[in-house]
C-alpha positions, 0 to 999 in steps of 0.5 A, a space after each residue: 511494532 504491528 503493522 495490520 492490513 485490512 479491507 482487501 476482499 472480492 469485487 468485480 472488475 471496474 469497482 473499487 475497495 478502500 485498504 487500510 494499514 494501522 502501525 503501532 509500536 512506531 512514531 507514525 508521523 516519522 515513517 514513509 509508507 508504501 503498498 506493494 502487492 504480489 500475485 501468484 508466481 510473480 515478483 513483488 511490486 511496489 504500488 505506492 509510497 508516500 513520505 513522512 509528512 505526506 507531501 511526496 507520493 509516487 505510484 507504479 505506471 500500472 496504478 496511475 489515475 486509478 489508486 490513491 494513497 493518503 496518510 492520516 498521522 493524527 490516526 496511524 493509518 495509511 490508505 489506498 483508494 483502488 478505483 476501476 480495479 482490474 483483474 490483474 490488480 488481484 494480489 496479496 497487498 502488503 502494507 510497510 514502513 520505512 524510517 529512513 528511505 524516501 517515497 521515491 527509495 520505498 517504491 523500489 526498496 528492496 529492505 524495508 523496516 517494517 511489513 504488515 501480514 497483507 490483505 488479500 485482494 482479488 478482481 473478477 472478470 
């Protein structure tokens, strides 16, 4: 199984960047998926979880009404839309697949299936 990162990059405060996150070697269609992002010298946080067929998302309270998840099974793709980005949004983004565990259990998981490398993401001020 491959899960691959991309699209992370510089921009400033209040811009936007789209990530992308392509699995193979998986039945997309069956997998929740969800983002999760940590910074320098801090814990890992879940950003936002989607289930299988993507009928339930959930996102952190500090991501609500600015990112957007979505999933493309069709194409094996997970997005997230991050729009009035913010310093404090700068992190390495991880991208991970789960088989059995809800969007609600993915957000908060502490075992997942499966991680992509991460993409790196960093707001300026």
């Amino acid at each position: 199984v491959q899960v691959v990162e991309s699209g992370g990059g510089l921009v400033q405060a209040g811009g936007s960047l789209r990530l992308s996150c392509t699995a193979s070697g998986l039945t997309f269609g069956d997998y929740a998926m969800g983002w999760f992002r940590q910074a320098p010298g801090k814990d890992r946080e879940g950003v936002a979880a989607i289930n299988s067929d993507g009928s339930t998302i959930r996102y952190a309270d500090s991501v609500k009404g600015r990112f957007t998840i979505s999933k493309d099974n069709a194409k094996n793709t997970l997005y997230l839309q991050m729009n009035s980005l913010k310093p404090e949004d700068t992190a390495m983004y991880y991208c991970a697949a789960d088989l059995g565990q809800s969007s609600e259990e993915l957000l908060t998981a502490i075992s997942i299936d499966y991680w992509g490398k991460g993409t790196l993401v960093t707001i300026s001020s």
